[in-house]
C-alpha positions, -999 to +999 in steps of 0.1 A: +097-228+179+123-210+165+125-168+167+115-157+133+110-125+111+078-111+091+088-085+061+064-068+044+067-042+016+045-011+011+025-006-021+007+021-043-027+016-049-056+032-075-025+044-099-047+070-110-077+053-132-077+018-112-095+034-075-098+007-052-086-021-073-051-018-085-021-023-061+013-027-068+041-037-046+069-012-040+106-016-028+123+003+002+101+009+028+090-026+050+071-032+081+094-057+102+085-080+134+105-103+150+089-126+176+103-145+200+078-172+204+069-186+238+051-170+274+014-158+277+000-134+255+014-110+229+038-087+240+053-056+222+087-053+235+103-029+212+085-001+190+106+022+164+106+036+132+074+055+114+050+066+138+070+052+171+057+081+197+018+072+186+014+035+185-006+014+210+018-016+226-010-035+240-039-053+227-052-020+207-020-021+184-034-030+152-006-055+145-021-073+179-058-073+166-052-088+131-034-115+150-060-121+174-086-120+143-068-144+124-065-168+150-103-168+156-108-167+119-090-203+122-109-213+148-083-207+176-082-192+206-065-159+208-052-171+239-031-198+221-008-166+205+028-165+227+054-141+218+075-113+223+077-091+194+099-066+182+084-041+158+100-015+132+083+002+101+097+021+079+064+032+060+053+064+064+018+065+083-012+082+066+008+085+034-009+066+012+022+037+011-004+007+023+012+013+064-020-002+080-021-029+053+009-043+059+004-038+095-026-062+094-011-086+069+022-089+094-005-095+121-022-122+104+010-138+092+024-133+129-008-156+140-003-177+110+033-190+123+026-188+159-003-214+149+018-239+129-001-229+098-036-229+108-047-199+094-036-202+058-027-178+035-070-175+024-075-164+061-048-140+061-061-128+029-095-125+040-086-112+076-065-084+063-092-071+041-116-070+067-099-049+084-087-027+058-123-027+037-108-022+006-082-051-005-061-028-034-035-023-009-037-058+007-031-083-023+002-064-031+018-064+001+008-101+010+014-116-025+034-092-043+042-072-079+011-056-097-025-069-083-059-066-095-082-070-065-122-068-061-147-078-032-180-093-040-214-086-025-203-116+004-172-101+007-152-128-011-119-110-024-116-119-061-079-113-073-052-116-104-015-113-105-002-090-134+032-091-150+048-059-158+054-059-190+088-039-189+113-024-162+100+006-138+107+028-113+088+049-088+095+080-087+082+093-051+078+123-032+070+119+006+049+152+024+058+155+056+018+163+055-005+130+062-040+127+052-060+097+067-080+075+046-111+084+055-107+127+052-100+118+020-129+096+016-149+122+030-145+145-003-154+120-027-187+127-049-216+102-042-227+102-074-207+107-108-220+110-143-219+086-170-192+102-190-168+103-158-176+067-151-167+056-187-138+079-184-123+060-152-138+024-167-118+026-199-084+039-184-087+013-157-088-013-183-061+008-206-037+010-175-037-029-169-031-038-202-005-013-208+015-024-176+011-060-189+024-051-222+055-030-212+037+001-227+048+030-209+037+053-237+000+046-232+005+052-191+009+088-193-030+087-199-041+055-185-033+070-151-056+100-154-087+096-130-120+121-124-131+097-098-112+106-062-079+128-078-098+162-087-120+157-050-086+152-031-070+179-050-095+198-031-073+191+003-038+192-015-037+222-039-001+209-051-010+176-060-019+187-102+015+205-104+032+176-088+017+158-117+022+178-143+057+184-132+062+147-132+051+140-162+073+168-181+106+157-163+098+121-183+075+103-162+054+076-181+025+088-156+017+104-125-012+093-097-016+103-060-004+071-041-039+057-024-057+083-010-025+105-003-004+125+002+023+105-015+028+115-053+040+085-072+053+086-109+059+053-126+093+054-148+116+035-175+151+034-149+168+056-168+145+085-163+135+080-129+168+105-111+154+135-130+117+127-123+124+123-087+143+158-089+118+175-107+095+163-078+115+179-051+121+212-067+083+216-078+072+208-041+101+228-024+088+256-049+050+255-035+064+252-001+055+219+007+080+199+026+088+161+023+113+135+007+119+124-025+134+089-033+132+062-063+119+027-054+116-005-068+084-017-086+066-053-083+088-067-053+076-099-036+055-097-012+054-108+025+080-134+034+088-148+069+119-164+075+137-182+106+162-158+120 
């Protein structure tokens, strides 16, 4: 077997209104491996990028255990896997850009080729949400563009591809400050009243026909949330002037990307430069450092290619 490359992109999920269920796939940042198929075993030769002086390279490296899961999810024996691999990411960890996402989607992909196929994109699918619990994150960075993704009482993941409706940006800015998944789980409400849960329900449903319409006027409020944004507010005190700043340099709307710390702010091309400044100046103003940049919206998703 020939040495081959997995790619796959980083998303955006919730977009404000859609928590848990909307994803979208973003340009710039990937997760790379190249594997050199053949030996015993997995082996990471070669760690860099994002998070390099913290990552596992044996079996507790969660590229290695989405492999290993998707190869039993196939039937197969983990044993069967044989490759050296050669791993780069240039997603920011704990950022809310879908890092451990892609991670186990690469993983299950990497077991996927290594087993002529056996696994199947469903597997894949199914293994990467496992081990993610949520899928929002998952269907964009396997399959690509805009996704709307639910789970089912049995677990099934239930999905739809959505077509953007006209050209956008993202408009990003990068803390240096993480914020793991489940801290900012930890802050949600249990319980939320009616009038918030109609709130969220009819902006969910406003933001995904809007996006499939190519109308960017209706964003600005389609992407307001009281389900998970005011409760993580609590742990980043920036994050409503980041927004509000956003949306007054000519953002169509404004979310915390996942569960943070990443701001995104969805934009018509032309606007995007001065929404990404007015980003950087309202962060470097509240003293929070980071990056700003403007990415691509609704790339494809994973691809793996002979090198």
């Amino acid at each position: 077997m020939n040495v081959f490359t997995i790619v796959v992109p980083c998303s955006t999920s919730n977009l404000g209104a859609g928590f848990d269920a909307v994803g979208l796939a973003l340009g710039g940042p990937d997760f790379i491996v190249r594997a050199t198929p053949g030996g015993n075993g997995l082996r990471i030769a070669s760690l860099s990028g994002e998070g390099v002086d913290r990552l596992a390279r044996d079996s507790s490296n969660r590229l290695i255990q989405a492999a290993f899961a998707a190869a039993r999810a196939a039937g197969s024996d983990p044993g069967e896997l044989g490759a050296e691999l050669e791993v780069h990411s240039s997603i920011p960890m704990a950022r809310g850009l879908g890092s451990s996402a892609a991670v186990a989607v690469a993983g299950a992909l990497l077991a996927d080729r290594l087993l002529n196929g056996r696994v199947g994109e469903g597997r894949v699918l199914q293994v990467a949400v496992e081990l993610e619990g949520h899928p929002d994150n998952v269907l964009p960075s396997l399959r690509g563009g805009l996704q709307v993704a639910v789970r089912d009482e049995s677990g099934a993941v239930h999905a739809c591809p959505v077509p953007l409706g006209a050209p956008l940006r993202a408009a990003l800015f990068i803390p240096d400050e993480e914020l793991s998944t489940s801290a900012a789980r930890a802050v949600l409400p249990r319980q939320v009243s009616l009038q918030d849960a109609v709130f969220n329900l009819s902006r969910a449903a406003l933001l995904v026909a809007a996006l499939a319409a190519g109308r960017l006027d209706l964003l600005g409020e389609a992407m307001t949330d009281r389900l998970h944004q005011p409760a993580r507010a609590t742990l980043l005190p920036w994050l409503p002037a980041l927004l509000a700043e956003a949306r007054a340099a000519g953002a169509a709307g404004a979310a915390l990307s996942g569960a943070g710390t990443t701001v995104c702010a969805l934009c018509a091309p032309e606007t995007a430069p001065a929404v990404v400044r007015a980003l950087s100046q309202a962060a470097s103003m509240r003293g929070v450092p980071g990056r700003s940049e403007v990415v691509e919206v609704g790339v494809p998703g994973a691809r793996v290619a002979s090198t």
